[in-house]
N, C-alpha and C positions, 0 to 999 in steps of 0.2 A: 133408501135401502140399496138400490144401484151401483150409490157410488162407495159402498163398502162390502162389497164383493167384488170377486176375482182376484186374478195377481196383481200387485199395488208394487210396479217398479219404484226404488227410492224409497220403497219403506223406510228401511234400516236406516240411511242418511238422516230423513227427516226427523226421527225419533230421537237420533243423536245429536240435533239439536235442541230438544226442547230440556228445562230443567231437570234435576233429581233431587231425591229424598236428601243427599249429604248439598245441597246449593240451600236447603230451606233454614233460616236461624231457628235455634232454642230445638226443644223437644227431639222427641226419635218419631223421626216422619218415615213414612212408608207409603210406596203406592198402593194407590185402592184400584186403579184401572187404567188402559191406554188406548187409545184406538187410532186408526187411521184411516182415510178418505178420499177419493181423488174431489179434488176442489171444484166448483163449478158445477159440478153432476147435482149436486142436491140444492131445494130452496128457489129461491125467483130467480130467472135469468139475468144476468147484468153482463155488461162490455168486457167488464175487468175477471169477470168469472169464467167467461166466453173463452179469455183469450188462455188465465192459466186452465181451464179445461184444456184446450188445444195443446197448450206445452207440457199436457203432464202434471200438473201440479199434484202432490199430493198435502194437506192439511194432517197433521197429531197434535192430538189432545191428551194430556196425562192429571190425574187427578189422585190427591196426599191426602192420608190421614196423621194426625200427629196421637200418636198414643199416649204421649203421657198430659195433653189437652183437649177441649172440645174444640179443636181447630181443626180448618179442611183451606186445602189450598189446590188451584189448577192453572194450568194453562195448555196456551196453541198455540201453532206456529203455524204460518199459511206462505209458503212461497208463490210470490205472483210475477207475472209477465215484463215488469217496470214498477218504480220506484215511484210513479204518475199512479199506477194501478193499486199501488199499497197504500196511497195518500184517501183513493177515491173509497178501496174496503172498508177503509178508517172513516170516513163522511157517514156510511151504511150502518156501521157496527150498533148503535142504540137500538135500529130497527130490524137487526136480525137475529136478537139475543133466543136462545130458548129457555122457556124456564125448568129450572130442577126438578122433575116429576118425585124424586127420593126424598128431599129435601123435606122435615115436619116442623115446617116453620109458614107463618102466613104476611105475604109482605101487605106491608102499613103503609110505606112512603119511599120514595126514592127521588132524586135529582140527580142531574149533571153536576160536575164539578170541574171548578178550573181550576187546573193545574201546568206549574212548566213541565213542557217536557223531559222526561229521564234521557242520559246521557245516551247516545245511539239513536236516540228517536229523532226523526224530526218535523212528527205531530204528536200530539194524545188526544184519548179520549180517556173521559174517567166517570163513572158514577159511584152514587153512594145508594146503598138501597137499607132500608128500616124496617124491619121484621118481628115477629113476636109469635114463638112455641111456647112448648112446655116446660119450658128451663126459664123464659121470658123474654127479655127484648133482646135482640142480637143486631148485627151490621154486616156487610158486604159490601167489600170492595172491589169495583171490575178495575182495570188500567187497560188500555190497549195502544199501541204505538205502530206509526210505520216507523220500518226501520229498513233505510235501503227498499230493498222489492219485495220486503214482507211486511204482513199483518203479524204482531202479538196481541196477545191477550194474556192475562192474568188475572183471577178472581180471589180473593181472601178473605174467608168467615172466621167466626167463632171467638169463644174466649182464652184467654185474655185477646180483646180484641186489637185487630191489626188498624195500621198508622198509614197515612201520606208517604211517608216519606220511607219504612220498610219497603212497601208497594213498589216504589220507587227506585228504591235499589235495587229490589229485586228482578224488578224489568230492565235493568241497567244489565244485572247480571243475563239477562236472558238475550239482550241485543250486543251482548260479546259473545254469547254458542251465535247465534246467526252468522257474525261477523266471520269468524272464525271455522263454521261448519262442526261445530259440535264440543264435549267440553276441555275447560282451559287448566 
């Protein structure tokens, strides 16, 4: 709760780098929500958390609906201390996922998956998770990449369900706003 209060210097920067509704293929996407966070302030204490606490870091998260499907799409952006520190976020990321309390779906199964890295990254992580509501079986897919001195992330549900290699692209397109400091 902390670390989303008070004034959050670099708000506006950081939000301008993360994706929009016109970066998503197909459908009329739109945001459902956005938020923002100084980094480090919430969760277990870690080195790399330590230090972007200390320089400010602020994390946003933005999350799509696509209206004309039962697709949902999000991601973050977490600027950290070094590019050592965005490698080590990305080692953590399985273990510090939280789950969707909105979500009316009940997960079945998930794994890891190996994949190359998207273009800008030069780690991933990726899983697959298996789920099943009342529309029936569905998929999610996380991707998260260092890139440079950030952490991404990127998640993608729903039908018609999303691929490897959209995921892919799409954190391609996300590690060009970083590169760059917002959109191209």
């Amino acid at each position: 709760m902390a670390a989303q209060l008070g004034r959050k210097a670099g708000k506006r920067e950081v939000l301008a780098c993360l994706l929009g509704a016109a970066d998503l293929p197909g459908g009329a996407w739109v945001v459902l929500d956005e938020r923002t966070w100084r980094t480090g302030v919430a969760g277990p204490s870690t080195p790399w958390g330590e230090r972007a606490r200390q320089a400010g870091s602020m994390t946003a998260w933005r999350s799509f609906r696509d209206e004309t499907a039962e697709r949902w799409a999000w991601n973050q952006v977490t600027p950290l201390a070094s590019a050592e520190d965005a490698r080590g976020a990305l080692a953590e990321i399985g273990k510090r996922g939280v789950p969707n309390l909105s979500a009316k779906v009940q997960l079945v199964s998930e794994r890891d998956v190996d994949i190359e890295p998207f273009v800008g990254a030069s780690a991933v992580w990726a899983r697959e998770q298996q789920s099943h509501g009342r529309d029936g079986a569905g998929v999610a897919l996380m991707l998260a990449g260092a890139v440079d001195n950030w952490l991404t992330v990127l998640s993608l549900s729903g039908t018609p369900a999303w691929d490897w290699q959209s995921a892919s692209q799409l954190a391609a397109l996300q590690a060009v706003r970083l590169s760059t400091g917002g959109p191209t």
